[in-house]
N, C-alpha and C positions, 0 to 999 in steps of 0.2 A: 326328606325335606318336604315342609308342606307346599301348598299350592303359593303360596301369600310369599313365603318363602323364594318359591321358585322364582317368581315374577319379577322381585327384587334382583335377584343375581343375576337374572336376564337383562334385567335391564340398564345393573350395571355395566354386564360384556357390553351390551349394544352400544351406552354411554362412551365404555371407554375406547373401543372400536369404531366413534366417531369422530372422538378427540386426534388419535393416532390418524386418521383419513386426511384430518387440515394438517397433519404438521409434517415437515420436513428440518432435515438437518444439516449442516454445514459445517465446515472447519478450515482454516488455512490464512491466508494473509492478515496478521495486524493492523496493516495498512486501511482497511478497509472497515476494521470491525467498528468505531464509532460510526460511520455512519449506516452499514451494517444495521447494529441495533437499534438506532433513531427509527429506521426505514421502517424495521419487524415491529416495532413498539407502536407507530403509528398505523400499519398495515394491518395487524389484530384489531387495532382499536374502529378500525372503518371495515373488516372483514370479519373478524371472527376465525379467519387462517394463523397457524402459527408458524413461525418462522426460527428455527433457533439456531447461532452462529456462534462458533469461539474461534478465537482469534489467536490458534496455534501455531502461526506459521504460512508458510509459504509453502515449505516442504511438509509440512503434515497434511495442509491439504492436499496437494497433489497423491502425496501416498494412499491417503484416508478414501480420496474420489474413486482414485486410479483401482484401487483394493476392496471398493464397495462395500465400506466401511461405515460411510456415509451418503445423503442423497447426491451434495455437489461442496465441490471445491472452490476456496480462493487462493488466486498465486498471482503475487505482480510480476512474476515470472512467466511469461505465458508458454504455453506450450509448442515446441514447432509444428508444422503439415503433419511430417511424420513420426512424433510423438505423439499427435492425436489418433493417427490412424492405428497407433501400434495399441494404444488403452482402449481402442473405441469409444471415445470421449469429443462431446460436444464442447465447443469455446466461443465466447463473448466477451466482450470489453464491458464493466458496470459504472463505472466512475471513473477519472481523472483525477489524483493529489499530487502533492508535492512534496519531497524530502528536504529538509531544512538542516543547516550545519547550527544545531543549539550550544550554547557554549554557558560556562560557570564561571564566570572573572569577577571576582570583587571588587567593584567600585567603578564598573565598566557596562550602563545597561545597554538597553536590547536595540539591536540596528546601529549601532555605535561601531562593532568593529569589523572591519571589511577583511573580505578575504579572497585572491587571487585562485584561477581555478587550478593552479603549477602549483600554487600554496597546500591547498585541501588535499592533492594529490601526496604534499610533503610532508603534510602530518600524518599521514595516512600509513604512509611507507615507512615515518621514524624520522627521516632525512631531517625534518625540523622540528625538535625535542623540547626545545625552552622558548617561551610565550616572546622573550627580546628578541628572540632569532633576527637577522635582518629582513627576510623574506618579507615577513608579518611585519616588522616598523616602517616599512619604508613608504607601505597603504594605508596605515594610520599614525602617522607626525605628530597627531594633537594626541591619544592615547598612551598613557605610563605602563607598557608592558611590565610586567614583571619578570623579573629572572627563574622562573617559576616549570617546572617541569611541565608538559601537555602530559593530561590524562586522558585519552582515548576510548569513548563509551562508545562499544560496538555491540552489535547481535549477538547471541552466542548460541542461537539456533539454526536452522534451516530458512533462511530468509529473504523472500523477494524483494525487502527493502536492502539486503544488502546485495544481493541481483544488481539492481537498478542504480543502485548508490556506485559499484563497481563496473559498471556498465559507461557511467561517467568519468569515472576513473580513468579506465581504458580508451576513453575516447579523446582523452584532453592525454596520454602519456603514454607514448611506446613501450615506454619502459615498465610501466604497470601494468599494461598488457602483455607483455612476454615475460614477468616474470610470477604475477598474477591472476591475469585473466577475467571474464568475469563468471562469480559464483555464487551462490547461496551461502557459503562455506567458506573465510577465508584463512588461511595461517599468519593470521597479521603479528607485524614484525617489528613494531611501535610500541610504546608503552602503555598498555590498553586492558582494558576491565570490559568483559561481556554481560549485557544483560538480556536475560530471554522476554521477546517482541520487544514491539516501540515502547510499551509501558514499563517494562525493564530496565531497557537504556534510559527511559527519561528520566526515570527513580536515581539512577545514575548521576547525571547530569547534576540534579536540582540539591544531592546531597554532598556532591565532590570537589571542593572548590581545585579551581583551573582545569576542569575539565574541558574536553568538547565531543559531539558525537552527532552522529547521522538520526534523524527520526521521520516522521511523518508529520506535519505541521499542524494537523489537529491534539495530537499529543503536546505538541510546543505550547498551544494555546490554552489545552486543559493544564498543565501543570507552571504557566507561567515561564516556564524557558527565556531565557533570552537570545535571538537570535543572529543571526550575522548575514551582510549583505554582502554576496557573492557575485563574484565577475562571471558574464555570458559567454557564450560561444564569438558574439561579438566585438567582444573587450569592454562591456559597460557592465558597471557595479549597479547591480536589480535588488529590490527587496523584496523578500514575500509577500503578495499579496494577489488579491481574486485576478485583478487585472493581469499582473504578470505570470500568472498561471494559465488564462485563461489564453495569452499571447503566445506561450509554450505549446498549450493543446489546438492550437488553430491548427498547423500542419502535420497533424496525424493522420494516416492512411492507414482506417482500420477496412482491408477488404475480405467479405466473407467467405470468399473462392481458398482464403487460406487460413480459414479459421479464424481470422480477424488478427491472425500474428503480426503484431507490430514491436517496435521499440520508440517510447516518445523521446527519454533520455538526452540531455543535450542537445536541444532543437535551434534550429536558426530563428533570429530573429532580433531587436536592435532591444525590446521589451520585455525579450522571454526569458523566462526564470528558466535557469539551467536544470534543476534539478528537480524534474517530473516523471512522471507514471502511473497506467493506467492499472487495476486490480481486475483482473479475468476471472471469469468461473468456468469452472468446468463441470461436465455432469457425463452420468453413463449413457450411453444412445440406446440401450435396452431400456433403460428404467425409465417407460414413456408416462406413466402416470406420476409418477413423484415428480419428472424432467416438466410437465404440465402444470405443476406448484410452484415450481419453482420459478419458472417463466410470467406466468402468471403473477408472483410478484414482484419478480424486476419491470415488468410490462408497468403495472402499476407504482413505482419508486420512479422511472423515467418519465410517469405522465403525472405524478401528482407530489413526489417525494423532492424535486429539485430546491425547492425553497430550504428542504431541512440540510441537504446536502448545501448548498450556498453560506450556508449559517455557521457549519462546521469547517466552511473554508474549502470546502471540494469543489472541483469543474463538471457542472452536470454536461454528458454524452449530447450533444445537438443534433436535432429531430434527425436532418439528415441521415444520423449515425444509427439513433434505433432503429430507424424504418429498414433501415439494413438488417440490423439483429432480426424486427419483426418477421423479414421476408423469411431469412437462413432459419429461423424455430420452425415456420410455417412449412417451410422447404422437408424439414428432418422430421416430420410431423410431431413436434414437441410445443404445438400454442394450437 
């Protein structure tokens, strides 16, 4: 090879040996991955760092992190003390959203039909099969239920939206708790159609008349979904919105002494949408230069990205909160 030659392939390795230096990878929670993307799309665009995320799961990230597979994990599933200790895996809270009951009724739109939290839990288990059930008429009088089977659009993967969604479950039903639990994974028992992530089920949804199924609310909004106003832990009928998310995420206790393991799920409050949660990442504690990327731009998505997060309907983390994350990076020498 000549010299002119050389220069060139050198300068390609160096080229692409710089490109590899900004980028880091991720994978796990759908929950997360809209605004995920927004974040990475604006983040390259003012840095020049690349950011790349898919939105496999819950359970893939975990596995993908925990396997080093990839740089960091998302799971709305967070990891316990000692599940961290056992991966050697750092953990933070990035966001705040909320799971929305999306529904398919023809001739019935969106925030029109309410739903009881003893309800959601009875579609869920089977117990209430047909849209007339009494359960469901007796909270909406003015709505024509039809005599119409429920079609049940559920995860059918490894999923911290169904974590969280059965997290509420178990907490509004004994019963669903000891015969259920809550999991990533469940053997539902109801007459139900799986779709893999929220973009699956919503596909679901928006093709299957009389369905209804669990999502992520930015999905509701991307694909027009109609959604349903759900009773609190209080007994009032809330609908999704920033405010009652926002009245959901006030009492979280994210403390970094335990990795910031929390559950929001079913929060008190007279305004709080019952059905929230926050998306964690996870990362290796060895892998201190990638772990520094990555930090680096959630540091940056917390101080500059909250507007696009707001826009997509998520609860940006209050300062409070990061200067927590900022300490515990600074603590593990990963910022």
């Amino acid at each position: 090879m000549n010299k002119i030659g050389s220069m060139i392939l050198a300068g390609a390795i160096v080229a692409t040996s710089l490109v590899a230096s900004n980028l880091v990878k991720g994978d796990g929670s759908s929950f997360i991955l809209p605004v995920n993307q927004a974040w990475a799309k604006a983040y390259y665009k003012a840095t020049g760092n690349e950011v790349q995320y898919n939105g496999g799961g819950s359970g893939k990230g975990i596995k993908d992190a925990t396997s080093r597979l990839v740089d960091f994990g998302g799971t709305d599933a967070p990891l316990t003390p000692r599940a961290q200790r056992k991966y050697k895996m750092l953990q933070f809270p990035a966001i705040v959203g909320a799971t929305v009951m999306a529904y398919n009724l023809p001739g019935v739109p969106s925030e029109a039909l309410k739903l009881t939290d003893k309800a959601i839990v009875a579609i869920a288990d089977g117990q209430v099969k047909y849209w007339d059930n009494p359960m469901l008429k007796a909270v909406n009088p003015n709505i024509n239920l039809p005599h119409k089977k429920i079609i049940f659009a559920r995860r059918s993967d490894a999923s911290g939206t169904t974590w969280n969604f059965t997290y509420f479950l178990s907490s509004v039903s004994l019963e669903w708790r000891r015969e259920f639990g809550v999991k990533k994974t469940i053997n539902w028992t109801c007459n139900n159609v799986g779709g893999k992530g929220n973009p699956g089920v919503s596909s679901i949804i928006k093709q299957t008349p009389y369905s209804i199924g669990y999502i992520e609310y930015a999905y509701a909004i991307q694909s027009h979904a109609k959604v349903a106003v759900v009773e609190n832990r209080e007994g009032y009928f809330v609908k999704p919105s920033m405010k009652t998310f926002q009245a959901a995420a006030a009492g979280a206790n994210f403390d970094p002494r335990k990795g910031f393991y929390t559950v929001i799920g079913y929060p008190k409050g007279k305004n709080a949408y019952p059905l929230v949660a926050s998306t964690f990442i996870i990362m290796p504690k060895e892998k201190i230069n990638a772990d520094k990327k990555i930090t680096a731009f959630y540091s940056w998505a917390f101080s500059k990205g909250s507007s696009i997060a707001t826009k997509l309907f998520y609860v940006p983390l209050p300062k409070s909160v990061t200067n927590k994350i900022k300490n515990y990076w600074k603590a593990n020498g990963v910022y």
